[in-house]
C-alpha positions in Angstrom: 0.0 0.0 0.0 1.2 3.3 -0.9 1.8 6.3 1.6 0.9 9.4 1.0 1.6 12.9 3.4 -2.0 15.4 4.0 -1.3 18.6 6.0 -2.3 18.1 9.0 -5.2 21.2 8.5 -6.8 19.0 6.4 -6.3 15.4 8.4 -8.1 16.7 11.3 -10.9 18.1 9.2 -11.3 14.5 8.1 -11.0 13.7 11.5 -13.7 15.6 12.4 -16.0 15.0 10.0 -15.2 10.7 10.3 -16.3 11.5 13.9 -19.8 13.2 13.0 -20.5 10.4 10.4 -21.4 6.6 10.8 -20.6 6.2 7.6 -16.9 6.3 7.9 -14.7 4.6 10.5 -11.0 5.8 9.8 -9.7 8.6 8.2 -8.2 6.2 5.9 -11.5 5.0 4.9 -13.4 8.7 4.3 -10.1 9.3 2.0 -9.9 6.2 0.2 -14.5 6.4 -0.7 -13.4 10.1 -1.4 -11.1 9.2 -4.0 -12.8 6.3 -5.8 -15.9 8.9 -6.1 -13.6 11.5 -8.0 -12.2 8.4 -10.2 -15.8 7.2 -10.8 -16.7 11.1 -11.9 -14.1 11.2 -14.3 -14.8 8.2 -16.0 -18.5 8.8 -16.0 -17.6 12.2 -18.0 -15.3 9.9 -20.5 -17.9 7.6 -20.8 -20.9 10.3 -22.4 -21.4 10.2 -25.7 -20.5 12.8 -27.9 -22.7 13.9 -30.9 -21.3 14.7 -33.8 -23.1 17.8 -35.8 -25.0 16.0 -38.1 -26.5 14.1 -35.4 -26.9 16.7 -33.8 -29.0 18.1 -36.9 -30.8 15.2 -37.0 -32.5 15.2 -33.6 -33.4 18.8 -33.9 -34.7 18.0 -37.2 -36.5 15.2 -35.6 -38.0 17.6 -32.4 -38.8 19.8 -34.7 -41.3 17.5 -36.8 -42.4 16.3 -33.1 -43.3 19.9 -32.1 -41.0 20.2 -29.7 -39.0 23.1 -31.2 
């Protein structure tokens, strides 16, 4: 497992806030769930789909007929 150094500021506001929360029992813990949410973020955001402007054309095209713009 790999180390890694947190001014100490921040550790005891992770201290604190493991305290008020039964979620969390370590401040190891309430790091290690805070990381793998920013990880799961970022590849959420790789994983959208990206229209490409004729698509893009194409829905509006197809809203339009629909009435909805």
């Amino acid at each position: 497992m790999a180390q890694i150094e947190i001014p100490d500021e921040i550790y005891r506001e992770i201290e604190r806030r493991v305290r008020e929360s039964e979620e969390f029992e370590s401040v190891e813990e309430y790091v290690n769930f805070v990381l793998e949410e920013l990880l799961k973020e970022d590849e959420e955001e790789e994983e959208e789909p990206v229209m490409s402007e004729e698509e893009e054309e194409m829905v509006k095209e197809r809203l339009r007929g629909l009435g909805y713009l």
